[in-house]
C-alpha positions as CSV (number, residue, x, y, z in Angstrom):
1,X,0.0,0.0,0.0
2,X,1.5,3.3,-1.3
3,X,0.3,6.5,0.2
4,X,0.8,9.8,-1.0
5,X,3.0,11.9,1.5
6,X,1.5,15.4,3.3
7,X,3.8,18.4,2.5
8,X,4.1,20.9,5.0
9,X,5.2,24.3,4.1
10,X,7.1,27.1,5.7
11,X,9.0,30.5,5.2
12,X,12.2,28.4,6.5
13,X,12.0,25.1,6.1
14,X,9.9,22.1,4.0
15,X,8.8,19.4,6.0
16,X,7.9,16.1,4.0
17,X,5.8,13.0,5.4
18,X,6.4,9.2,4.6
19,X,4.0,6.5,6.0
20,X,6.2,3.2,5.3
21,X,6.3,-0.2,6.4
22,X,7.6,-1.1,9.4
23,X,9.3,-4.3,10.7
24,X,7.8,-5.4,14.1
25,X,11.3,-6.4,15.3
26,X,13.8,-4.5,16.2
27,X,16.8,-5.5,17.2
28,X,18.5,-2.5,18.7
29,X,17.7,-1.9,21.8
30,X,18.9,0.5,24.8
31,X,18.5,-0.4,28.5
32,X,19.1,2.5,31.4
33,X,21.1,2.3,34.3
34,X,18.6,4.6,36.2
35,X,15.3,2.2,35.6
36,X,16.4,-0.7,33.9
37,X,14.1,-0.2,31.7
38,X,15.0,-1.7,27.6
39,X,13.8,1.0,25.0
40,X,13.7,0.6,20.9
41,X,15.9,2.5,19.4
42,X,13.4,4.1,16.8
43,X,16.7,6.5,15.5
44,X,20.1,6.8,15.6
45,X,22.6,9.2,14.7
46,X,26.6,10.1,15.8
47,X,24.8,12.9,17.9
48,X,21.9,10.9,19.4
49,X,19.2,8.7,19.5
50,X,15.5,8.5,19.1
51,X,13.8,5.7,21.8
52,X,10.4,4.5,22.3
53,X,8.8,2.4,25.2
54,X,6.5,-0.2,24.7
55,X,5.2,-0.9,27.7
56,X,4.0,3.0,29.1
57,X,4.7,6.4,29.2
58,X,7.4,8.2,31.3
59,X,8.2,12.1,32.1
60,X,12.1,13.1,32.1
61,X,13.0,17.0,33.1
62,X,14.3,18.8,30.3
63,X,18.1,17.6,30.1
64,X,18.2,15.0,32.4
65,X,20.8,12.6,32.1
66,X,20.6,9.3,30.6
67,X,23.1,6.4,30.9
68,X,23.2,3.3,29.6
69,X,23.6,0.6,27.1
70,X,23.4,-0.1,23.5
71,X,22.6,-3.5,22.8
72,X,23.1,-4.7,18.8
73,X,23.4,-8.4,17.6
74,X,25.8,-9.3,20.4
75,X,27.7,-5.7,20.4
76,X,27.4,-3.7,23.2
77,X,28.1,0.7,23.7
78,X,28.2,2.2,27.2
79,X,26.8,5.8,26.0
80,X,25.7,9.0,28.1
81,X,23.7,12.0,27.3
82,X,20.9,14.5,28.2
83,X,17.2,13.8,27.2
84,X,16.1,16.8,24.8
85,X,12.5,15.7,24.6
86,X,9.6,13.9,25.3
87,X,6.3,12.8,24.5
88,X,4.5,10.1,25.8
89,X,6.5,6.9,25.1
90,X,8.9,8.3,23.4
91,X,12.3,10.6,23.7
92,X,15.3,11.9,21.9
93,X,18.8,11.8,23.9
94,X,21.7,13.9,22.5
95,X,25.1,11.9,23.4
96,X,27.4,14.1,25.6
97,X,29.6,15.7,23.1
98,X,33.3,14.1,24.5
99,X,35.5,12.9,22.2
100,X,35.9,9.4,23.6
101,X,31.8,9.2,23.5
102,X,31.5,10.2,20.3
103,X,34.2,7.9,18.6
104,X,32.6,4.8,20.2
105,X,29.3,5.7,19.3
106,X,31.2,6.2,15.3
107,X,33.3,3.0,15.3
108,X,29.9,1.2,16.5
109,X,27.5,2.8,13.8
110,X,30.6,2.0,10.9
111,X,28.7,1.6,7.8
112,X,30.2,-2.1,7.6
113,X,28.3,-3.3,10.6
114,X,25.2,-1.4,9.0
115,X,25.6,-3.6,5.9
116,X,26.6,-7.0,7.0
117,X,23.3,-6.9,9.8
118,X,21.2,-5.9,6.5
119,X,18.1,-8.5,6.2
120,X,16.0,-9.3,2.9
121,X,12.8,-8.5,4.4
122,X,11.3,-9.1,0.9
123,X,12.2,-12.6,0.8
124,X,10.8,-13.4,4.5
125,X,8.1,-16.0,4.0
126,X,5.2,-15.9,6.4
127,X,3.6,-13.6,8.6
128,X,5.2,-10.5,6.8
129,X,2.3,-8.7,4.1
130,X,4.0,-6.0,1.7
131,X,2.9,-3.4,0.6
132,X,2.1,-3.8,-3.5
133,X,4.7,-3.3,-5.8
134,X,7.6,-3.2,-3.3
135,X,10.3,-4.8,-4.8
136,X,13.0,-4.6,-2.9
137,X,13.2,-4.1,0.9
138,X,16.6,-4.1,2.8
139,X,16.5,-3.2,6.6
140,X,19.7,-3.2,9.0
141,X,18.1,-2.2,12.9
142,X,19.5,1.5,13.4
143,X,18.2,2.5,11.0
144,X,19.8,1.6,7.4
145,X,17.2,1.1,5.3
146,X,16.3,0.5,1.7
147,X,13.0,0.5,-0.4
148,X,12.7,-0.2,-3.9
149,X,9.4,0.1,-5.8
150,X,8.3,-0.7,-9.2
151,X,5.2,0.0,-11.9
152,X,3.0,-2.4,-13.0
153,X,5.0,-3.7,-15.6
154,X,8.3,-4.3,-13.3
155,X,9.9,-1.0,-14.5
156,X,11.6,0.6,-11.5
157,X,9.4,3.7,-10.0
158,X,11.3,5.0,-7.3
159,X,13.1,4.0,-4.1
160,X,13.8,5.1,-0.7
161,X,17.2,5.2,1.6
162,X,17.2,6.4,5.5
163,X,21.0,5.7,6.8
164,X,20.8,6.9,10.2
165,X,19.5,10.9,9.9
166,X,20.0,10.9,5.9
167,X,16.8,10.8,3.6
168,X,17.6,10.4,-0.2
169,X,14.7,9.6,-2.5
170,X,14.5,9.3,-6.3
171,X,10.8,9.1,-8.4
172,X,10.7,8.4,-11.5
173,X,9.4,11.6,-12.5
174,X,10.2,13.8,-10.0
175,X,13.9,12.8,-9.9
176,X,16.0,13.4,-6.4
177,X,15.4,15.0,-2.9
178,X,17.7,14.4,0.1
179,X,16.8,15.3,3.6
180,X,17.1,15.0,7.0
181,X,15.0,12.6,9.4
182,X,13.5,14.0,12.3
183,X,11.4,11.6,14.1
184,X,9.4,8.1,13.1
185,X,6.2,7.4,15.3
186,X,4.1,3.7,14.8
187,X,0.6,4.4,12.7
188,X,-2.2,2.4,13.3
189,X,-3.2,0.4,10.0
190,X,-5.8,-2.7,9.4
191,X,-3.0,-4.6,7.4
192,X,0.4,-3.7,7.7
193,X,2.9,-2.3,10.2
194,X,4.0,1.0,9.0
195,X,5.8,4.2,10.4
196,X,5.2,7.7,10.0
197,X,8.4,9.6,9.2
198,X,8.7,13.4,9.2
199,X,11.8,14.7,7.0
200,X,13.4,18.5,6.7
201,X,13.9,18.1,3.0
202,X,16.7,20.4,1.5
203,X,16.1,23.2,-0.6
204,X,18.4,21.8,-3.1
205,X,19.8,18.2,-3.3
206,X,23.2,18.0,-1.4
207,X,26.2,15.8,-2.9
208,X,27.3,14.9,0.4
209,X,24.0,12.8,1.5
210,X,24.4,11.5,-2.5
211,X,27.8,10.4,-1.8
212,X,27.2,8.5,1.5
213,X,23.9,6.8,0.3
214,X,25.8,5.4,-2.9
215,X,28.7,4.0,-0.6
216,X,26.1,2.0,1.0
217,X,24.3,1.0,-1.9
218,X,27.8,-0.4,-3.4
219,X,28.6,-2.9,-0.7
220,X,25.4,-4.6,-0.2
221,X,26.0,-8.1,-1.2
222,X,24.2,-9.2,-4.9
223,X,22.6,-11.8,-2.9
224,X,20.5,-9.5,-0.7
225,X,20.3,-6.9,-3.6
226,X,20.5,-7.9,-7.6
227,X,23.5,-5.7,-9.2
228,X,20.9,-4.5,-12.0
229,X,19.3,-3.0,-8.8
230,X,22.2,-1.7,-7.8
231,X,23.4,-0.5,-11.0
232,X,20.3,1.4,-11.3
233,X,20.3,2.6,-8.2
234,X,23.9,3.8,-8.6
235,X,23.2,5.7,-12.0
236,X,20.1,7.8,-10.3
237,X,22.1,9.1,-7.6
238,X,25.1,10.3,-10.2
C-alpha cells in the first residue's frame, strides 16, 4: 500500500511525510542504568538517538541525564547523554559531546556493521504482508534502510534510503530529494505495520548525503540486492 506523502510548508524550512512499512522487530535496543528499563531504538545518529517504550509512558525533566547501554546483535556501547525531549513513550537523547563518547558511538554505527546486519525482508516468508509493488526491501536495525518500488509492468518507480539521519529519495518523474529525518512514530493500519516519518527536505539536493547513500548502496552483497538493482540505483544518484 503506497500512500501519498503530506507536505508541510514554511518561510524556512519544508517538512515532507512518509508513511512506510515497518518491521515489528527491532533488534537495537537501549536499557538504562537509572530504571532498567529496555527501550527501541526508533533513530540513531553520531549525535543521538531517538527511543520508544512499549510498555507506558514516562516524564524526564528537560536535560536530564541518561546512561546506559546499547545492545546490537551481540555488540554492546556504554553511551551517556541528556534527554532533549519527550512525549508520551517516546524521547530523543543527544550523546554528551566528548571525544571518547562520540568515537565509540562512530566505530559502533561503521557503515560495515550497518551492511553486514542488512536483512532481505522481501524474501521473508510468512507472517510479513508488503505493501504492493515493493520490490526490494533491505532493513539493518539503526536504522539503514532500503525501499525499492516498481510500476505495473516491473519498470523501477522509485526507491527510498534512510541511513541513520539521511533521507535520499528518487521518483521516476520527479527525480531526487535528500533530507534529514526527524522523528518516526508507529501508525495504526488494518493490514500492515507502518511508520510515520517526518523529513526537513533540502532546498536543493546536497552531494554529500548522495555520496554516502551510494557507498552504502555499493557494498550490499548481490545476494541481498541484484547488481541491475544496484546499477540502477547507482546511475540515479550520479
Amino acid at each position: 500500500m503506497e500512500r501519498k506523502f503530506n507536505l508541510i510548508k514554511s518561510d524556512f524550512e519544508k517538512h515532507e511525510k512518509r508513511v512506510l512499512p515497518r518491521f515489528p522487530f527491532c533488534y537495537l535496543t537501549f536499557k538504562s542504568d537509572d530504571n532498567s528499563r529496555v527501550y527501541e531504538v526508533k533513530d540513531i545518529s553520531l549525535t543521538g538517538m531517538q527511543l520508544s517504550l512499549k510498555d507506558g509512558d514516562q516524564s524526564f525533566a528537560e536535560d536530564a541525564p541518561m546512561k546506559g547501554h546499547i545492545h546490537w546483535m551481540g555488540k554492546n556501547l556504554d553511551v551517556v547523554g541528556s534527554v532533549k525531549w519527550h512525549t508520551g513513550n517516546r524521547l530523543g537523547v543527544e550523546f554528551i559531546k566528548k571525544r571518547e563518547v562520540l568515537d565509540r558511538v562512530r566505530n559502533f554505527l561503521s557503515m560495515e556493521e550497518f551492511v553486514k546486519h542488512l536483512k532481505p525482508l522481501h524474501k521473508v516468508d510468512g507472517g510479513l504482508e508488503l505493501p504492493a509493488r515493493l520490490k526490494y526491501w533491505l532493513r539493518s536495525d539503526g536504522p539503514a534502510e532500503l525501499f525499492v518500488w516498481q510500476h505495473g509492468d516491473g519498470e523501477l518507480a522509485k526507491f527510498q534510503v534512510l541511513f541513520m539521519e539521511t533521507f535520499v529519495e528518487w521518483e521516476d518523474g520527479s527525480g531526487l530529494k535528500t533530507g534529514r529525518i526527524l522523528s518516526k512514530r508507529n501508525v495504526d493500519s488494518p493490514l500492515l505495520e507502518e511508520d510515520e516519518c517526518v523529513f526537513r527536505m533540502d532546498q536543493n539536493v546536497e552531494e554529500e548525503k548522495l555520496t554516502r547513500v551510494k557507498d552504502l548502496v555499493e557494498l550490499i552483497p548481490q545476494d541481498l540486492l541484484p547488481s541491475e538493482a544496484k546499477t540502477f540505483i547507482a546511475r540515479q544518484l550520479s
